[in-house]
C-alpha positions in Angstrom: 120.1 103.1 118.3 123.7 103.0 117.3 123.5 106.2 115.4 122.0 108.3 118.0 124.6 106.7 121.1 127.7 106.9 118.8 126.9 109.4 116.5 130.5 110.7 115.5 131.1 106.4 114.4 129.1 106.8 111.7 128.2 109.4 108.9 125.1 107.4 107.9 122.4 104.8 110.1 120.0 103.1 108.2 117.4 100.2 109.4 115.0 98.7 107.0 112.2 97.1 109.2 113.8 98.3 111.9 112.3 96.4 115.6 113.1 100.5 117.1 110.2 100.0 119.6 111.5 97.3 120.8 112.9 98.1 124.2 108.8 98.8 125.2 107.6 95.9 123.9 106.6 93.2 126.9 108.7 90.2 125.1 109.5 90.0 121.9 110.2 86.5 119.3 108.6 84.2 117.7 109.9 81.3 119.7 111.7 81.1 123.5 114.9 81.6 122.7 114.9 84.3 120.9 112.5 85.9 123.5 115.2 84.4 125.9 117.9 86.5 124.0 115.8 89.4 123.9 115.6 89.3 127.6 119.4 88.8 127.7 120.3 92.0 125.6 117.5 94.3 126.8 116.5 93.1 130.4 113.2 93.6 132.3 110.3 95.9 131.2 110.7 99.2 132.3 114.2 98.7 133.3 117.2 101.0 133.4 119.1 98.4 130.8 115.8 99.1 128.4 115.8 102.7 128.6 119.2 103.4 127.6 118.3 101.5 124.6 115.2 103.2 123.7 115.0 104.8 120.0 112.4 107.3 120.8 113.8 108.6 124.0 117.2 109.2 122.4 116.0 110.8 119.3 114.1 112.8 121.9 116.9 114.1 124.2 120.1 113.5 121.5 122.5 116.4 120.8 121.5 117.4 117.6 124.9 118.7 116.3 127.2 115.8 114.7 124.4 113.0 114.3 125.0 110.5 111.5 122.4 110.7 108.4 119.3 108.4 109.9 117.7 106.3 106.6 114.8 104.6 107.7 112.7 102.3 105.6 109.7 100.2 106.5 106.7 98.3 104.8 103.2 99.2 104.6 102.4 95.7 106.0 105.3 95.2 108.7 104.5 94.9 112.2 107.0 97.5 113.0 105.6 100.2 111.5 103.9 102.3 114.1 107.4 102.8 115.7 109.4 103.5 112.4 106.8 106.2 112.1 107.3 107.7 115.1 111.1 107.5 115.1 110.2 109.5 112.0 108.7 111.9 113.3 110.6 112.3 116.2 113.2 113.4 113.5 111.5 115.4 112.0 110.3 117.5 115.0 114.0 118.0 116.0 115.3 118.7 112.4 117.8 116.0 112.6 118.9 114.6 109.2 117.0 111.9 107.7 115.2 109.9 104.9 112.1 108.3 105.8 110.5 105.6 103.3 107.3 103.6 103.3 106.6 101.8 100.4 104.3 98.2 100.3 105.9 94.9 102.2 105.9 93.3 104.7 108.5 92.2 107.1 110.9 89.7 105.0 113.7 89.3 102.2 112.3 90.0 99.8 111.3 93.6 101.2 114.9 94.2 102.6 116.8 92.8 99.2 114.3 95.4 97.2 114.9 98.3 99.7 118.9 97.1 100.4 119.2 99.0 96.8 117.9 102.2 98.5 120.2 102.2 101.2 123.4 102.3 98.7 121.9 104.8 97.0 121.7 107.1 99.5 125.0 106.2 100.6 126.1 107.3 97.1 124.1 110.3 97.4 125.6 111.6 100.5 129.3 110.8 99.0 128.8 113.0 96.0 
């Protein structure tokens, strides 16, 4: 989301499990605070708050010139999935620069602190 509303901050994005259907999900957290803070930063279903946050509508509709490198990485097994995959593909469509992984995992540390390693070596890539 950062990447594609501030693209010229940033020469890379990357999200490893990344929650990026999150703004049309009903609620969302595993206990109420958290689904109280997720009300907080996103506001109501459907709202105006939500849509300027939402991933797929602004890989949709983003200026394609200047964009940050998107690296996405998610787990065979991680609730997220379906919309890392379409983020993906939403990229893909609009031949916007990115790196799309999906190896097995789920949605934890020790997925992020194996995959963490791809991230900086990308980043190390794109430097070179």
């Amino acid at each position: 989301r950062m990447g594609l509303k501030h693209p010229r901050q940033y020469a890379l994005a990357a999200s490893l499990s990344g929650a990026l259907d999150v703004t049309r999900r009903p609620t969302y957290g595993w206990n109420d605070a958290l689904r109280a803070e997720f009300q907080r930063t996103f506001g109501p279903l459907h709202s105006a708050r939500r849509a300027e946050d939402d991933a797929m509508a602004l890989a949709s509709r983003v200026e394609t010139t200047g964009l940050p490198f998107f690296y996405i990485d998610c787990g065979s097994d991680d609730p997220f999935l379906p919309g890392n995959r379409e983020v993906a593909a939403i990229l893909q469509k609009r031949a916007i620069p990115y790196e799309y992984r999906e190896t097995p995992g789920r949605h934890n540390w020790p997925y992020w602190d194996r995959q963490i390693v791809e991230v900086l070596r990308t980043i190390q890539r794109l430097r070179n």
